[in-house]
C-alpha positions in Angstrom: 0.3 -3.8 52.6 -0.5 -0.3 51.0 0.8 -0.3 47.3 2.7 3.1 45.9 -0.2 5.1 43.7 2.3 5.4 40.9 2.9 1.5 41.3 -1.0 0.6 41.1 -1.2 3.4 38.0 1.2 1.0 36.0 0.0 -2.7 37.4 -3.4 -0.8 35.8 -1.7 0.3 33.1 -0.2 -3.3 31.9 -3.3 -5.2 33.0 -5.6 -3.1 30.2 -2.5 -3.3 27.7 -2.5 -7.2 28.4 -6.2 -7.7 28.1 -6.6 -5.2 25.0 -3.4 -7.4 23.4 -5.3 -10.9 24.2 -8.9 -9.0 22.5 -7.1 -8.2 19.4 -5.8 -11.6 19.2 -9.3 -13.3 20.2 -11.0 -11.3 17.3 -8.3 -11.2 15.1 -8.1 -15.1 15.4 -12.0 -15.0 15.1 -12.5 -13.2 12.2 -9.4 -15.3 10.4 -11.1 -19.0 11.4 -14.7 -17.4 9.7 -12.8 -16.0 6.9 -13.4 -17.7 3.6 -9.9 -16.6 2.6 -8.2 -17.9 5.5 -7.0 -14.1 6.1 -8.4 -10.9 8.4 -10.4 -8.4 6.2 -8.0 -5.6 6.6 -5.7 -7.8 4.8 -8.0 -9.6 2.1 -8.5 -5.3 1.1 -4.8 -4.7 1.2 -4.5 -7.5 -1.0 -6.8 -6.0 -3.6 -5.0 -2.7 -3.8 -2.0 -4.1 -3.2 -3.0 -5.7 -7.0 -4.2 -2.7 -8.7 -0.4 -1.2 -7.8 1.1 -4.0 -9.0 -0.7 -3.5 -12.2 -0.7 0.0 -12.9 3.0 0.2 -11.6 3.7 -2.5 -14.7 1.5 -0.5 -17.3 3.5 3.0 -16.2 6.9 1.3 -16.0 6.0 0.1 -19.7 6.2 3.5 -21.0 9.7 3.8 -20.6 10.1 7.8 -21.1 10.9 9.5 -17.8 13.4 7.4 -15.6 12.2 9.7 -12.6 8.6 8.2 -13.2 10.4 4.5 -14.1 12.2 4.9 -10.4 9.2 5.8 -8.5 7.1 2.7 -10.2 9.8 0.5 -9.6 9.8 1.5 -5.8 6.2 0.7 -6.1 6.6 -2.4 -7.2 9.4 -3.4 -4.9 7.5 -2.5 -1.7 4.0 -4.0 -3.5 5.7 -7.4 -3.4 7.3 -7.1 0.1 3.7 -6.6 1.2 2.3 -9.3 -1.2 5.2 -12.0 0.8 4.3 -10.3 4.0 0.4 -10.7 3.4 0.7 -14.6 2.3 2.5 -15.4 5.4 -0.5 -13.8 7.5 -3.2 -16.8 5.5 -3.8 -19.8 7.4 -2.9 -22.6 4.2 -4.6 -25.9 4.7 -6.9 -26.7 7.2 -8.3 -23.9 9.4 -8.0 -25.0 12.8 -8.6 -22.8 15.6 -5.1 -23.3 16.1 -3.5 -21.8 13.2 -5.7 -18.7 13.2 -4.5 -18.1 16.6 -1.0 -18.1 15.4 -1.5 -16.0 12.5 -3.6 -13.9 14.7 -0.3 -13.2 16.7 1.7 -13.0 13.5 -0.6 -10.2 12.3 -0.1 -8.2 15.3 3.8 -8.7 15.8 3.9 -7.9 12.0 1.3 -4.7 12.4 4.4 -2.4 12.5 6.0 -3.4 9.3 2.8 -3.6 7.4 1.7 -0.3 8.5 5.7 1.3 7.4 4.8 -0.3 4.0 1.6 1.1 3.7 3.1 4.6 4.7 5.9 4.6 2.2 3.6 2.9 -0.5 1.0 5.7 0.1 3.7 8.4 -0.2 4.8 6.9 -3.5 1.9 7.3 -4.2 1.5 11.5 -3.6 4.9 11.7 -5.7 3.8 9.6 -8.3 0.1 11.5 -8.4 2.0 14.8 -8.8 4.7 14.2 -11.2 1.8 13.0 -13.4 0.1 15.9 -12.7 3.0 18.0 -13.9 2.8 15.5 -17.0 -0.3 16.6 -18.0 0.5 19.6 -17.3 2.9 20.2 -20.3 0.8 18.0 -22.9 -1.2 22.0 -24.2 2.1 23.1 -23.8 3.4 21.0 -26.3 0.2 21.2 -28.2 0.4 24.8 -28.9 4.0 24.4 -29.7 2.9 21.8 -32.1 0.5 23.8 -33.7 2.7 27.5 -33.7 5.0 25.2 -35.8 2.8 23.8 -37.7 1.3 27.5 -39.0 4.7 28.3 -40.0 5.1 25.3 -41.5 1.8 26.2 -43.5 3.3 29.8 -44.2 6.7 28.6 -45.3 5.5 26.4 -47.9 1.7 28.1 -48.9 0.5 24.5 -48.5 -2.3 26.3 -46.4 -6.3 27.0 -47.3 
């Protein structure tokens, strides 16, 4: 029985998308079970960073000056924790059988899409929140020379000067 070229092409085609699923989900389950976390490295990392926004997100939020900067920390925070949820579900808890590192091996790769979304919109947070301080900083010698043009005519006004 000859087969179609185009038909062999995609019995290839889902063979190598099969075997390169089951791979991920051999070392993925691997590299959970040897884990002393109970978690895949890519995520024990995201975890740390994950952390620092958490933090820094708190300290800038703190400030309470610019509502635009209070917004985008907020939205930091919000997706932060979605990814901090997301993340704990993806830990084997309790015993680390082969087992449950295979299923949150699988887990991890059905929830690679989300994670990955998060990370994007975190990341371009991140761009806005890095240039509106820029602009921030930005204005601090403007408001320094200000500062001091008024203080000089304060000086001149009432001779209080050297």
């Amino acid at each position: 029985m000859a087969v179609d070229p185009f038909t062999a092409l995609g019995i290839a085609s889902n063979v190598i998308q099969f075997v390169d699923f089951t791979w991920k989900l051999v070392i993925g389950s691997r590299t959970i079970y040897q884990s002393s976390e109970g978690a895949s490295e890519n995520n024990l990392v995201l975890r740390v960073i994950l952390a620092d926004v958490s933090h820094l997100s708190h300290k800038m939020s703190t400030s309470g000056n610019d509502s635009s900067l209070d917004d985008l920390t907020r939205e930091c925070k919000t997706i932060a924790a979605r990814l901090v949820e997301l993340l704990q579900e993806l830990t084997v808890k309790g015993k680390r059988t082969k087992w449950r590192c295979f299923a949150v091996a699988m887990k991890e790769v059905w929830s690679k899409d989300e994670i990955d979304e998060l990370s994007s919109r975190l990341a371009k947070l991140q761009n806005q929140l890095s240039l509106h301080l820029q602009w921030l900083l930005m204005q601090v010698p403007v408001l320094f020379m200000s500062y001091c043009r008024f203080l000089s005519r304060f000086i001149q006004l009432t001779g209080t000067g050297p």
